[in-house]
C-alpha positions in Angstrom: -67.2 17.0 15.1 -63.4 16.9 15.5 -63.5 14.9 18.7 -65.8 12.7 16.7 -62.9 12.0 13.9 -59.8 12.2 16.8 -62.3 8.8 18.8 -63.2 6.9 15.3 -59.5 7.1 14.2 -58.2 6.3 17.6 -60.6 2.9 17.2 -59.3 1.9 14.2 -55.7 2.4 15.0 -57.1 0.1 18.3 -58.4 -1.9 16.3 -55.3 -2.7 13.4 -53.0 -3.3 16.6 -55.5 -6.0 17.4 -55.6 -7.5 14.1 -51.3 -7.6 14.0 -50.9 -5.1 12.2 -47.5 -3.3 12.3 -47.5 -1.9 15.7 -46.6 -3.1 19.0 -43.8 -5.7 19.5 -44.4 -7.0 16.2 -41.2 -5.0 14.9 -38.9 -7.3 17.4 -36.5 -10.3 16.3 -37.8 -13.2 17.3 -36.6 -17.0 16.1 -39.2 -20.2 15.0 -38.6 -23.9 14.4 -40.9 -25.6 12.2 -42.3 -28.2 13.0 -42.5 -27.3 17.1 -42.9 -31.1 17.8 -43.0 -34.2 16.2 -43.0 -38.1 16.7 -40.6 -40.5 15.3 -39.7 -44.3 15.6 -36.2 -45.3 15.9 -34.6 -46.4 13.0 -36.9 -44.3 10.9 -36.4 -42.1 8.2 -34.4 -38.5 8.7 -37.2 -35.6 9.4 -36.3 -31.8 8.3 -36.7 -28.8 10.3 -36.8 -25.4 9.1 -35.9 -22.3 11.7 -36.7 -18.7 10.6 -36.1 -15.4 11.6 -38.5 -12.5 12.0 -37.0 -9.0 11.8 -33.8 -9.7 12.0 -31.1 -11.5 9.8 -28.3 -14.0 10.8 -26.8 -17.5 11.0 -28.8 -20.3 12.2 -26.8 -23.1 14.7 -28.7 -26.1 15.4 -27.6 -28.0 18.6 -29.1 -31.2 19.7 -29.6 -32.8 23.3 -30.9 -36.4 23.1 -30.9 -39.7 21.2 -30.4 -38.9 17.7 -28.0 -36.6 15.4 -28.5 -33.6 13.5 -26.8 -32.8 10.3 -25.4 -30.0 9.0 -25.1 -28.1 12.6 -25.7 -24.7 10.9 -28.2 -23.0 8.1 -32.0 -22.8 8.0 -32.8 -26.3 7.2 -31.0 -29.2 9.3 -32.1 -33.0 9.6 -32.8 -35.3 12.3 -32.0 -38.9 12.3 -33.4 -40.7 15.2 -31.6 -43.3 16.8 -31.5 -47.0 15.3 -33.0 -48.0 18.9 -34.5 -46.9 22.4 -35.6 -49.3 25.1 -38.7 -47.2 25.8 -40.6 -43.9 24.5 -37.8 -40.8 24.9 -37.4 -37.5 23.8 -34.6 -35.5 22.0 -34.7 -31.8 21.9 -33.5 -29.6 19.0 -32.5 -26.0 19.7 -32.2 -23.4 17.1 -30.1 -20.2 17.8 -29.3 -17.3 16.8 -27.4 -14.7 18.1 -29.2 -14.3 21.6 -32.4 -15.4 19.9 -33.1 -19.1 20.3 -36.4 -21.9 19.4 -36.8 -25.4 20.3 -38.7 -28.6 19.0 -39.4 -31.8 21.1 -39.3 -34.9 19.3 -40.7 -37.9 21.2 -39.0 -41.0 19.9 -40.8 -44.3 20.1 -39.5 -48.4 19.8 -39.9 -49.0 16.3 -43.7 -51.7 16.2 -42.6 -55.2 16.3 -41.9 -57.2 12.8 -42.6 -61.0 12.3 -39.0 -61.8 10.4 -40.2 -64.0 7.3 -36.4 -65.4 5.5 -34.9 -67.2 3.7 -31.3 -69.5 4.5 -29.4 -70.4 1.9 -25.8 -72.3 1.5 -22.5 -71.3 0.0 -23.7 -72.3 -3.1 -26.7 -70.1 -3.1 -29.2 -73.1 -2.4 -32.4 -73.3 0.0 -30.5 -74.6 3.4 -33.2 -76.7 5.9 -33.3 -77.8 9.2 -30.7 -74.6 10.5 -31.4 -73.5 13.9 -32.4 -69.9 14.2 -32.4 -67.4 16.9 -33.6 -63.9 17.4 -33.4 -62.1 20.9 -33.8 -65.3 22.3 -36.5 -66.5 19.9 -35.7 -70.0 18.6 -37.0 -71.9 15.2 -35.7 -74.1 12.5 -35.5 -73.6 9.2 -38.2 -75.8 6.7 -38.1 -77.7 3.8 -37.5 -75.1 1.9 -35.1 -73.2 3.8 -37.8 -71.2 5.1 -38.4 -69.5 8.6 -40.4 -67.0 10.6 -40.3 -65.5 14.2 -42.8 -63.1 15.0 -42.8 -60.3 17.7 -39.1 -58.9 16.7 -38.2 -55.0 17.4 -35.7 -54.1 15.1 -32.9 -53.2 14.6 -32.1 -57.1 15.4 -29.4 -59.6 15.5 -30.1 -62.8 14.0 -27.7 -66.1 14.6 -28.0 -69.3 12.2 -26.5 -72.4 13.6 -26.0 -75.3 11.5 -23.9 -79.0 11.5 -23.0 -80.6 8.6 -20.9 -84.1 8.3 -19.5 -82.6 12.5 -18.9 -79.3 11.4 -20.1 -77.0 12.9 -20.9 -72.9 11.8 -22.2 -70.4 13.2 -23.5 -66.9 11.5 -24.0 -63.6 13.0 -25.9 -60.8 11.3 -25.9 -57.7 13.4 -28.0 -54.9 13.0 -30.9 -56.1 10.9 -34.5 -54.4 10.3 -35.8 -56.2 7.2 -38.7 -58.8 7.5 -37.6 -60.7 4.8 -33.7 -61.8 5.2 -31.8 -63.8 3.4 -29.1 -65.6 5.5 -26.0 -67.0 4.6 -24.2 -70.1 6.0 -21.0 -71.1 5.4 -21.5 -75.1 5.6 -22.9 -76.7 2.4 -25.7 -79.7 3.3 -25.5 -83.1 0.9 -26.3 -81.4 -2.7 -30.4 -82.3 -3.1 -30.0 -80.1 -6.1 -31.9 -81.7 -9.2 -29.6 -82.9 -12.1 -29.8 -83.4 -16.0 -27.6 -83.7 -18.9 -27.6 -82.3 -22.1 -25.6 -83.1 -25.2 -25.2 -82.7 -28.8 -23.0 -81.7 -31.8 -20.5 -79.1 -32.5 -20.5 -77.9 -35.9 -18.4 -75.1 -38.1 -15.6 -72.8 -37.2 -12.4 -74.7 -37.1 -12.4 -78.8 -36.2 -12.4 -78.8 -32.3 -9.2 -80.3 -31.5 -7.2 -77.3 -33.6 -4.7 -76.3 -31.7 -4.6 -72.9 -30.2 -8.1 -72.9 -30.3 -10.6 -72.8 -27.5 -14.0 -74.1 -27.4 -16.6 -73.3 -24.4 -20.2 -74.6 -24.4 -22.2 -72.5 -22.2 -25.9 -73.3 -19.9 -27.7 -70.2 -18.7 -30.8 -70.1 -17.3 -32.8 -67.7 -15.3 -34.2 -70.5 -12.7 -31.0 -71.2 -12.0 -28.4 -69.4 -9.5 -25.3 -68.5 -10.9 -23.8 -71.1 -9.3 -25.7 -73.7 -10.9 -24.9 -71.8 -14.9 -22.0 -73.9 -16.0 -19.6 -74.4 -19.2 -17.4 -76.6 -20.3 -14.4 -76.4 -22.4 -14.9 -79.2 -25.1 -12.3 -80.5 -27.6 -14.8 -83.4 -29.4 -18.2 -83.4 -30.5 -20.6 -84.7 -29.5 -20.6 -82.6 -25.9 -22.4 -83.8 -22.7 -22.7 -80.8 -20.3 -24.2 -81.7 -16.7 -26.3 -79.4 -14.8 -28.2 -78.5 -11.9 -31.0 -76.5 -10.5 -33.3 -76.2 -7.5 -34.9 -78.8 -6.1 -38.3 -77.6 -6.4 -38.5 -77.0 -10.1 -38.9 -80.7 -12.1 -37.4 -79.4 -15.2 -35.8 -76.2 -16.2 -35.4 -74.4 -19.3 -32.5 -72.3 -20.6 -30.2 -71.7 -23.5 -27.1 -73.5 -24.8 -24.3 -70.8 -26.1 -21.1 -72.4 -27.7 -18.3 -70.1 -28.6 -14.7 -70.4 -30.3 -11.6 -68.6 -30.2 -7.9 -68.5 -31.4 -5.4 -67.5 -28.5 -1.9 -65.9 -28.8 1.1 -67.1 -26.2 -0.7 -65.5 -23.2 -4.0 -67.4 -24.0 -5.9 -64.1 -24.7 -8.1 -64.3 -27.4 -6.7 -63.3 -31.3 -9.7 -63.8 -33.7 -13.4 -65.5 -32.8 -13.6 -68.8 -35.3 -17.5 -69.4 -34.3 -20.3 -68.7 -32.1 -24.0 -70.4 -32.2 -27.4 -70.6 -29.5 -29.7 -72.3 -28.8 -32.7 -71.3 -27.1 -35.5 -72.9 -25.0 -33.8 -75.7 -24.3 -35.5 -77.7 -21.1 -34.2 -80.8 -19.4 -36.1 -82.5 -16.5 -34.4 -84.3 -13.3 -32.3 -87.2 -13.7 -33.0 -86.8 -18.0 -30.8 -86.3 -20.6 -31.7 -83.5 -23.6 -30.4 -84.9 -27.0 -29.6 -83.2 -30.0 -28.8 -79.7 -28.7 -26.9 -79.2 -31.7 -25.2 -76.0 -32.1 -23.7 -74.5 -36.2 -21.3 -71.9 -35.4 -20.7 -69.5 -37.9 -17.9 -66.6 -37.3 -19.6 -63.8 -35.2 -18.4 -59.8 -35.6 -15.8 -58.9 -33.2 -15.8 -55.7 -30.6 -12.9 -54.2 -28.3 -13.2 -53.4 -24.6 -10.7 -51.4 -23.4 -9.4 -49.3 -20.6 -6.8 -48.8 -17.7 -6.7 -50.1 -14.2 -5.4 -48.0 -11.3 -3.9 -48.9 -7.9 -3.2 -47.3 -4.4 -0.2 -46.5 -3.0 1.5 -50.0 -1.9 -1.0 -52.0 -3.7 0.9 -54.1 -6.9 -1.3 -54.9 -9.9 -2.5 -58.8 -9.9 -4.1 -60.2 -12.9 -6.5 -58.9 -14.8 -9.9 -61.2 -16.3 -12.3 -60.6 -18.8 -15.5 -62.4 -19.8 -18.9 -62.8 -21.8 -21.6 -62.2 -20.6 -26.0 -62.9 -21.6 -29.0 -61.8 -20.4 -29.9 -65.5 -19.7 -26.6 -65.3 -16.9 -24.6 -67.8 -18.7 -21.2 -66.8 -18.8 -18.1 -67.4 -20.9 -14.7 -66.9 -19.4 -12.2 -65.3 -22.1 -8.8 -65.0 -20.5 -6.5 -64.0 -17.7 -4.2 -62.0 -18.0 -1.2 -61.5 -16.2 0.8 -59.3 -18.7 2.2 -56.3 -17.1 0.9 -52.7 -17.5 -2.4 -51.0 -16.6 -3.8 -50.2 -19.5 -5.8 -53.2 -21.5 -7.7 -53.9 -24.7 -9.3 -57.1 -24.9 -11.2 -58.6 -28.1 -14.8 -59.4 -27.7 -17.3 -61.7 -29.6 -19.7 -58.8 -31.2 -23.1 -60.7 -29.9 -26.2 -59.3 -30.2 -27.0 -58.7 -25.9 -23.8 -60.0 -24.5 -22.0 -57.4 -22.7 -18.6 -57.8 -21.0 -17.1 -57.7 -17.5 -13.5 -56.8 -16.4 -12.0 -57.5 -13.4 -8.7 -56.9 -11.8 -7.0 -57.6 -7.8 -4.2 -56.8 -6.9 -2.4 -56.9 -2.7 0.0 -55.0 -0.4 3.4 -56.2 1.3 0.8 -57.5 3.8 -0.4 -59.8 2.0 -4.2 -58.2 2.0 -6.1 -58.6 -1.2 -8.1 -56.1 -3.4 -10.4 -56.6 -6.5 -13.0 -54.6 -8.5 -15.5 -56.2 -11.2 -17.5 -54.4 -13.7 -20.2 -55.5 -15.0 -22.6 -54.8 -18.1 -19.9 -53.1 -20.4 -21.2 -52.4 -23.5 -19.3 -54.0 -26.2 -17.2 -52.0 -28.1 -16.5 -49.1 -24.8 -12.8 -47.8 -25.1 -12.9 -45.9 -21.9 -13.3 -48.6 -19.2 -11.6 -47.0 -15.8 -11.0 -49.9 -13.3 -9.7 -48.6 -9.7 -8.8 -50.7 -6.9 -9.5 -49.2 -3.7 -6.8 -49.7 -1.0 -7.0 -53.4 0.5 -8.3 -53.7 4.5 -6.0 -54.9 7.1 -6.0 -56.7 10.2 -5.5 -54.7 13.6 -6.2 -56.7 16.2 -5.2 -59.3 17.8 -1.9 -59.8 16.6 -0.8 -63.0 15.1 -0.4 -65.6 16.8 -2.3 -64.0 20.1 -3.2 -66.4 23.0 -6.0 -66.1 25.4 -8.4 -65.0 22.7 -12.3 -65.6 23.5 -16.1 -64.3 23.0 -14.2 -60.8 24.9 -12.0 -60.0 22.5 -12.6 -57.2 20.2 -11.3 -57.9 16.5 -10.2 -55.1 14.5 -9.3 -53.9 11.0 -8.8 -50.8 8.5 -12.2 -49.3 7.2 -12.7 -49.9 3.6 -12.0 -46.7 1.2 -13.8 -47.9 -1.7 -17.4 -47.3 -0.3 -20.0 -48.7 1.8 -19.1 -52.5 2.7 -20.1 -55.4 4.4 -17.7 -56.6 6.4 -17.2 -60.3 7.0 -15.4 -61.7 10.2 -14.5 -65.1 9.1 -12.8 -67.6 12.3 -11.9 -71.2 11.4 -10.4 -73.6 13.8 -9.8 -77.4 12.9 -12.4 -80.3 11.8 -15.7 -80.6 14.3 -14.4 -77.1 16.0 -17.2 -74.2 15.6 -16.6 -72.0 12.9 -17.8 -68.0 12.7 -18.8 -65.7 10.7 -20.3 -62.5 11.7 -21.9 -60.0 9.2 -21.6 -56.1 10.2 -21.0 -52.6 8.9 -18.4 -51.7 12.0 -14.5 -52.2 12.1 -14.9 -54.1 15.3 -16.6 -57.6 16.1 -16.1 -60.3 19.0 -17.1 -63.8 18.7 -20.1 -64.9 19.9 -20.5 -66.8 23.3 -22.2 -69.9 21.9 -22.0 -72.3 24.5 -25.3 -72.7 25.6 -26.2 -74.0 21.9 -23.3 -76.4 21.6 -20.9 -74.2 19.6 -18.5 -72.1 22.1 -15.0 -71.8 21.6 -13.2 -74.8 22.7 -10.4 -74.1 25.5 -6.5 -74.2 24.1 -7.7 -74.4 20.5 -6.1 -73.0 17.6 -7.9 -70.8 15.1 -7.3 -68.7 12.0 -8.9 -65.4 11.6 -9.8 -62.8 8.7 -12.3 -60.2 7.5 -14.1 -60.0 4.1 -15.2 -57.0 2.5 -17.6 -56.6 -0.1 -20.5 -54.5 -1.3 -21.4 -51.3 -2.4 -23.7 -52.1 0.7 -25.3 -49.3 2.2 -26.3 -51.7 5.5 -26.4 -55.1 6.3 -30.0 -55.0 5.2 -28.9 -54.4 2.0 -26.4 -57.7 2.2 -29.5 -59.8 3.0 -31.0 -59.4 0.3 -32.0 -61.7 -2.5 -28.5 -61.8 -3.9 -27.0 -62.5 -0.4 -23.5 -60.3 0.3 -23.9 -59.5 -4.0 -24.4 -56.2 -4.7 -27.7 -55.2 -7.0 -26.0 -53.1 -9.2 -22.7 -53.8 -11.9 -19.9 -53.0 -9.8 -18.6 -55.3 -6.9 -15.5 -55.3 -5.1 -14.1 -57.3 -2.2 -11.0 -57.1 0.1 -9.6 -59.5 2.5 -7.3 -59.4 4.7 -3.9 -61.8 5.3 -5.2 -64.7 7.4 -3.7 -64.4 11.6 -3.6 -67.7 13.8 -4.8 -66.8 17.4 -5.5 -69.3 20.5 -8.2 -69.6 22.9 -7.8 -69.3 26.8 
């Protein structure tokens, strides 16, 4: 009977060992990386890994060989961020250690599938731009009616080049490092306006008689069809107005609002008391028409405060600061510049039902490098507004008045503190000479060799150089978007640098 019980227990025990239980080389440290493999496409969202360790404790450090990077380098978690491009299928291979314990995880990284790039190119007015010449990685098409294009079989990340002449100028624009389908690209040329046209007029009535002096009176046009290039006012000092404007081509008629406000001013023109405001809604005008009897009865509206402080880098001395009105319909009222000194401000508002405000301010270094910051969609009646210019970008390389500058030349300049930017490389040289402008996120750009399309640099010519900044934008996707190189959200702010004169070989 005993050797009976000693056999059955001695299967058991066999077979918990074969089961894992905890027995064996279970007990020993040992390191995993989850997942063990995994497929990616360049330029494609960041993938997680998680290591762990088995009996044993201790500090994880990732290490990677291969395209990609890997961030942080130590912990249990880290992320992998493939490369924005490979040529052909690769592999990367992430290492987890530990001590002398150590796991690994291929990841096979494939070309991102090929896009057909459906965008838009617009002017430096914001308007549909046809008949530009467009290339992708060799891919060539023109731009239709409507400003519209498409090339199909792109891999992204790409670089696109717009090429347009206008009246013998000629411009050029680079974007580098695009993956959207659905750019919008800006020019810097303007064609023959084929922007549709109307008037509207009307009386002016209450608040004080328009030709008081010391008072201001602005008739405003917003409209939602319209770009805000195409919203316009006019300051008016008799009644009855006649305001001009202008929309898209493709619409017949357009409908907005009219907006007329008033103001007294003290000796630096900033606004003392609000004499009358009035609106008019759904107003439409067609092409080549003229709207009559948009009249507009002021009465005095309730007044607000905006106020706040503006700060400066080191170096940086304050410029003026401006304030205006603004509606939902994205008409817009200027109220004042002002160049009074100090950095703290309170401005008075008009207290209109959905208007909010925007305060702006610039300022530039002994360099002569410019800085400003907008805000946008302030709620009337804030005290607390905090405006900070970030430090202005400057010019590296080449220095003025360089010779033997051509499509090798790397320009340079600062990186922008404020944030994520676009950065604008803007070369000019004179009348019917190729200008440039290349769109990136680096610090670094050459001039495109353009001769094979009509629009290199010409030998022993003079140019002028300098770079724009503006954003918050995360990419240069994000700078092609429906707004253009306008941020989405209510801040923007923009640097430039002092212009430099350089000459070709």
């Amino acid at each position: 009977m005993m050797n009976r019980r000693r056999v059955a227990a001695a299967g058991v025990l066999l077979a918990c060992l074969a089961c894992g239980g905890s027995g064996g080389n279970d007990n020993n440290p040992s390191l995993s990386i989850s997942p063990g493999s995994t497929t990616v496409n360049a330029g494609s969202a960041a993938v997680t890994f998680t290591a762990t360790l088995n009996n044993t404790t201790g500090t994880v450090a990732w290490s990677l060989s291969g395209p990609g990077s890997i961030d942080p380098a130590s912990g249990t978690t880290t992320s992998y961020t493939p490369p924005a491009s490979v040529a052909s299928a690769t592999t990367a291979t992430l290492t987890a250690s530990s001590g002398s314990l150590t796991s690994s995880a291929t990841i096979t990284i494939n070309p991102p599938p090929a896009i057909t790039v459906a965008g838009t190119i617009i002017d430096n007015q914001l308007r549909k731009f046809p008949g530009v010449s467009v290339i992708i990685n060799g891919q060539s098409t023109l731009s239709d009616a409507s400003g519209n294009f498409s090339i199909a079989n792109v891999i992204p990340p790409y670089d696109l080049t717009a090429l347009v002449t206008v009246s013998g100028d000629k411009g050029a624009s680079v974007y580098k490092g695009l993956t959207r389908a659905d750019p919008t690209i800006l020019v810097a040329l303007s064609p023959t306006s084929t922007d549709n046209t109307g008037t509207l007029t009307g009386s002016v009535t209450g608040g004080d008689p328009l030709s008081t002096v010391g008072d201001k009176t602005v008739v405003s046009w917003g409209s939602t069809q319209a770009n805000q290039f195409q919203n316009s006012s006019l300051t008016i000092n008799s009644s009855p107005y006649n305001l001009d404007v202008s929309w898209d081509s493709s619409l017949p008629s357009i409908t907005g609002n009219m907006h007329v406000l008033q103001w007294a001013m003290d000796g630096n023109n900033l606004p003392t008391a609000y004499k009358g405001y009035a609106e008019k809604t759904n107003v439409a005008v067609a092409a080549g028409g003229t709207t009559n009897n948009v009249n507009l009865a002021m009465s005095a509206p309730g007044t607000a405060n905006v106020g706040g402080s503006v700060t400066v880098p080191a170096g940086v001395t304050l410029g003026n600061k401006s304030f205006s009105v603004n509606f939902a319909d994205t008409a817009a009222i200027s109220l004042g510049n002002d160049s009074t000194p100090g950095n703290t401000f309170t401005y008075l508002f008009p207290n209109v039902t959905g208007a909010t405000a925007t305060i702006s301010a610039f300022g530039s270094n002994a360099g002569g490098d410019v800085v400003g910051l907008a805000l946008s969609a302030i709620a009337l009646g804030t005290t607390n507004v905090s405006v900070a210019l970030p430090t202005p970008i400057s010019a590296v390389l080449p220095a003025d008045a360089a010779t033997g500058i051509g499509t090798g030349t790397d320009f340079t300049w600062t990186a922008f503190a404020g944030g994520n930017a676009l950065y604008v490389l803007l070369a000019s040289g004179a009348s019917g000479q190729p200008s440039f402008a290349i769109f990136t996120t680096g610090t670094t750009a050459r001039i495109p060799d353009l001769s094979a399309q009509g629009m290199g640099l010409p030998p022993g010519a003079s140019y002028s150089w300098n770079v724009l900044a503006v954003g918050p934008h995360a990419n240069v996707d994000s700078a092609a978007g429906p707004k253009s190189i306008l941020p989405t959200g209510n801040t923007l702010f923009q640097a430039q640098t002092n212009s430099r004169d350089f000459t070709t070989p």
